[in-house]
C-alpha positions in Angstrom: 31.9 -64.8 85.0 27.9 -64.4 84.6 28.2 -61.7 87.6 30.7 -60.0 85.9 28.5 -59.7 82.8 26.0 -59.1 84.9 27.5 -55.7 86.4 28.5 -54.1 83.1 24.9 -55.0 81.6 23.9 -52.9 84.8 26.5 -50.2 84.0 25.6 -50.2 80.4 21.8 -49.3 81.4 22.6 -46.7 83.7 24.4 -45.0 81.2 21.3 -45.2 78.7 19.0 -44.5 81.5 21.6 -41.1 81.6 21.2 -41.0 77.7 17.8 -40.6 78.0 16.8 -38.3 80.4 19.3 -35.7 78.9 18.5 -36.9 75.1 14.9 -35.0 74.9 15.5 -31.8 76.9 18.7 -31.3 75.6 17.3 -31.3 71.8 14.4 -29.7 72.3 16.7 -26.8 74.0 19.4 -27.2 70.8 16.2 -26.5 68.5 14.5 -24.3 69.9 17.0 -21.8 71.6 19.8 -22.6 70.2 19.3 -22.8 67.0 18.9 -19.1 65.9 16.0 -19.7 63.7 14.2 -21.8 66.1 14.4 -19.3 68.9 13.1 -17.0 66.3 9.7 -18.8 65.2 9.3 -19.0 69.1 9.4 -15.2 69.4 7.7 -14.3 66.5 4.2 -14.5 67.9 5.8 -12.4 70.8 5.3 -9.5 68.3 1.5 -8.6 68.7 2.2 -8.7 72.4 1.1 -5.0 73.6 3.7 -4.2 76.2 6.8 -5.0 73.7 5.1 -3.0 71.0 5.0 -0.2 73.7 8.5 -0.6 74.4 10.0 -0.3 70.3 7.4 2.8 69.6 7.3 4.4 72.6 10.9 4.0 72.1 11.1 5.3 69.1 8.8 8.1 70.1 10.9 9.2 72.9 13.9 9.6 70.4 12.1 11.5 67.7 11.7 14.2 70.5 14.5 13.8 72.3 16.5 14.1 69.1 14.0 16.5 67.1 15.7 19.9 68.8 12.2 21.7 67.8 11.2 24.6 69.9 8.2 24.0 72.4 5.7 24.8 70.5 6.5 22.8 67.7 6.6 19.8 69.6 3.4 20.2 71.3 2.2 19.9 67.8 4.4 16.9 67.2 4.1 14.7 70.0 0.4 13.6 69.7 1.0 13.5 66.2 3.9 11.5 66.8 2.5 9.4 69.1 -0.7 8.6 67.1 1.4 6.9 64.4 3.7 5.2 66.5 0.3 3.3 67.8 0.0 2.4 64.1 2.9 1.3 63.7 2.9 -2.4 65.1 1.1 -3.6 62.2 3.6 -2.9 59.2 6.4 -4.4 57.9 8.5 -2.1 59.2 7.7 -3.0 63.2 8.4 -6.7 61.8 10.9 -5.9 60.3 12.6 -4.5 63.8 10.7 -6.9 65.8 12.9 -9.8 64.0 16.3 -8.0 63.8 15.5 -7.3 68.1 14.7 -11.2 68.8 17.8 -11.8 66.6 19.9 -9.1 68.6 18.8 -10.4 71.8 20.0 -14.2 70.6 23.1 -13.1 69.8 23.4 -11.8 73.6 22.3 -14.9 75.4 25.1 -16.6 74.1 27.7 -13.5 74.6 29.9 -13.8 78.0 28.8 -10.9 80.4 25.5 -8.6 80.5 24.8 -6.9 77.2 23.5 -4.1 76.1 20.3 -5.2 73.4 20.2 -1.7 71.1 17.8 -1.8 68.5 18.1 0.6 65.2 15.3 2.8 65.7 15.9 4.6 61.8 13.4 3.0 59.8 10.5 3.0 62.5 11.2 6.8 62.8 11.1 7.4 59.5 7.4 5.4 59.2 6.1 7.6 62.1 7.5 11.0 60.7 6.5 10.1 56.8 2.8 10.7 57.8 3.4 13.3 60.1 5.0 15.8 57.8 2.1 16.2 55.7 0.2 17.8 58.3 2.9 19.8 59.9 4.0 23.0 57.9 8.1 22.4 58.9 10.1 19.5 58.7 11.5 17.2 61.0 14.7 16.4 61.6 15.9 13.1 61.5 18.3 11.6 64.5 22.0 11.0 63.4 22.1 8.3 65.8 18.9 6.1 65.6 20.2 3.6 68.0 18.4 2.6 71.5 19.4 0.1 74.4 15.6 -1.3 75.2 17.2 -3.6 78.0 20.0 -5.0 79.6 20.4 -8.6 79.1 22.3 -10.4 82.1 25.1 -13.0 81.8 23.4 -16.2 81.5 27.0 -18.4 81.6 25.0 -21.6 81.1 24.0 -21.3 77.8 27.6 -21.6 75.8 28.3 -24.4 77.4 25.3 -25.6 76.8 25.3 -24.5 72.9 28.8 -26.5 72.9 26.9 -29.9 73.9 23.4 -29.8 72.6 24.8 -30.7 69.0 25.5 -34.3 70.2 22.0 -34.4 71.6 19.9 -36.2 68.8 22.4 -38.6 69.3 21.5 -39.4 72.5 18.4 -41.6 72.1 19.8 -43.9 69.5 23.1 -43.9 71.4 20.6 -44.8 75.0 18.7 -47.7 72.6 22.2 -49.3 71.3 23.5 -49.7 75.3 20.4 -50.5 76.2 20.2 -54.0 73.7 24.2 -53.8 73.8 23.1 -54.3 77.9 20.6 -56.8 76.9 22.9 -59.3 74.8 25.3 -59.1 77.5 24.0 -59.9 80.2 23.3 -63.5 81.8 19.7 -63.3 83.0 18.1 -61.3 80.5 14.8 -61.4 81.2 15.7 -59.4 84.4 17.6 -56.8 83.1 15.1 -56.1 80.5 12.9 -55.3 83.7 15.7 -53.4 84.8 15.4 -51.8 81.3 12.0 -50.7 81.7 13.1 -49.7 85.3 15.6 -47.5 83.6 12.9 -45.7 81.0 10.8 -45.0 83.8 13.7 -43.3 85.6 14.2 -41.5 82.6 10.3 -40.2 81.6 10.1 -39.8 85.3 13.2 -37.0 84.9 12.3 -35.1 81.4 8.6 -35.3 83.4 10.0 -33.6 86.6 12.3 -30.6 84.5 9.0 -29.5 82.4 6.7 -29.6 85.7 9.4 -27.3 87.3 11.5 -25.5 84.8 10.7 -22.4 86.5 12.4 -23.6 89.6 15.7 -24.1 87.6 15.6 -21.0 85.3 17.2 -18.6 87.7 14.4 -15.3 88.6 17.6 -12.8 87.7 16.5 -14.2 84.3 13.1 -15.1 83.9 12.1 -12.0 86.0 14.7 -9.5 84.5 12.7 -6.3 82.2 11.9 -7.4 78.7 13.9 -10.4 78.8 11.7 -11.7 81.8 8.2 -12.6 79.5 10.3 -13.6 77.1 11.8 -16.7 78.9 8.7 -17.2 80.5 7.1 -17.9 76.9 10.0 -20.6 76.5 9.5 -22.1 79.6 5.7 -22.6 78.7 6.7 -24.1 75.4 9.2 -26.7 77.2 6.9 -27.4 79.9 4.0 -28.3 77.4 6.7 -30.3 75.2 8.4 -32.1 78.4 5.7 -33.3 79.9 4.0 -34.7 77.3 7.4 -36.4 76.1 7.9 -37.5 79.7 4.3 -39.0 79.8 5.3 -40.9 76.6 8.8 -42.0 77.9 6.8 -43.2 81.4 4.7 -45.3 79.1 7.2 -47.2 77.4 9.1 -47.6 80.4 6.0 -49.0 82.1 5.1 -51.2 79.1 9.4 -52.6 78.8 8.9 -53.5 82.7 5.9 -55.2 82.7 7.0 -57.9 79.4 10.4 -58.4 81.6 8.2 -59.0 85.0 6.1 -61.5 82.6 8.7 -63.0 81.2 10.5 -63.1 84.6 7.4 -64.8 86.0 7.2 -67.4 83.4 10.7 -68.5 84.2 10.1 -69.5 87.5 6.7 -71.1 86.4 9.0 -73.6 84.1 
């Protein structure tokens, strides 16, 4: 009967060993890119970076001239002009403004089946750059009908709504790992070895969340985390859970270590007696 006991202590820890390898990448994933406002505050610095602000208001640039149906010489008057307050333009509201609704626009496509198109409403960036420029000019500028780009195309990442449908339950997976790991504990006959077996089991687990920061980049496939614009993008994430994952992992290791080494004791003083 003690065997018996025995083996579903044993099953019971594997499944919290499970439990918590998945518990802290899993809600650190659910907060952070999942959660729309999370993958938002992780973006946001993202902004003052100089090659996306080239993208929007070189973007917008291109559109004004493209769109502006000004003769030649009026737009060799317009484009430098043009040009000079689009460089300006990445430190109002206004680029924040469109650097916000893009990250938001670009969330919404992660999680949509198939590539998408990310379009970004160029309107009120074009009217910032053209406000300025029309008091120098002596004619006015049109304004596009159509305002609306596609900076990039965002591949299907078929991972992630699955994953959105499970990471919910994932702040439940530490307490749920703790209560079948004493649930384990209570049950089983020789307890002092399968709180060993315990520690055994937390090592397992810091040893995993450990392993998946170190080498995130080896399981974020490179048709993401190399694809334009959305590329640097998921490369800022994967720094953010690397740094979080292996310090969590480091953490996890210890109290593993420390779990094993009071069952080992405790084991040891057994036979002593």
């Amino acid at each position: 009967m003690s065997s018996v006991r025995d083996v579903l202590a044993v099953a019971l820890l594997c499944a919290a060993t499970l439990l918590g390898a998945l518990w802290l990448p899993a809600t650190w994933i659910h907060d952070h890119v999942v959660e729309r406002d999370g993958f938002l505050a992780v973006t946001a610095p993202l902004a003052e970076d100089p090659e996306f602000q080239r993208t929007l208001s070189d973007s917008a640039v291109e559109t004004i001239l493209e769109e502006s149906r000004l003769p030649g010489w009026a737009q060799e008057r317009l484009t430098p002009l043009a040009e000079e307050q689009a460089s300006k333009l990445t430190g109002t509201d206004v680029y924040g403004t469109m650097w916000e609704a893009t990250m938001a626009e670009l969330h919404g496509a992660l999680f949509s089946p198939g590539p998408s198109e990310l379009e970004v409403d160029l309107g009120p960036a074009i009217d910032r750059i053209l406000s300025p420029v029309e008091e120098v000019l002596p004619f006015g500028i049109p304004r596009p009908e159509d305002a609306t780009v596609t900076v990039a195309t965002i591949p299907d990442v078929p991972l992630l709504p699955a994953v959105s449908a499970l990471t919910p339950w994932a702040t439940w997976a530490g307490p749920a790992a703790l209560v079948l790991a004493v649930l384990a504990l209570l049950l089983a006959s020789h307890r002092r070895v399968m709180l060993t077996l315990a520690g055994l089991g937390g090592l397992a687990a810091g040893g995993a969340v450990w392993w998946l920061g170190r080498e995130i980049e080896t399981v974020v496939p490179d048709s993401i985390d190399q694809a334009a614009f959305l590329g640097p993008i998921v490369q800022v994430f994967e720094e953010h859970f690397r740094t979080a994952m292996t310090t969590q992992g480091v953490l996890l290791l210890g109290a593993g270590a420390l779990v094993t080494a009071v069952g080992l004791v405790l084991v040891g003083l057994r036979r002593r007696s």
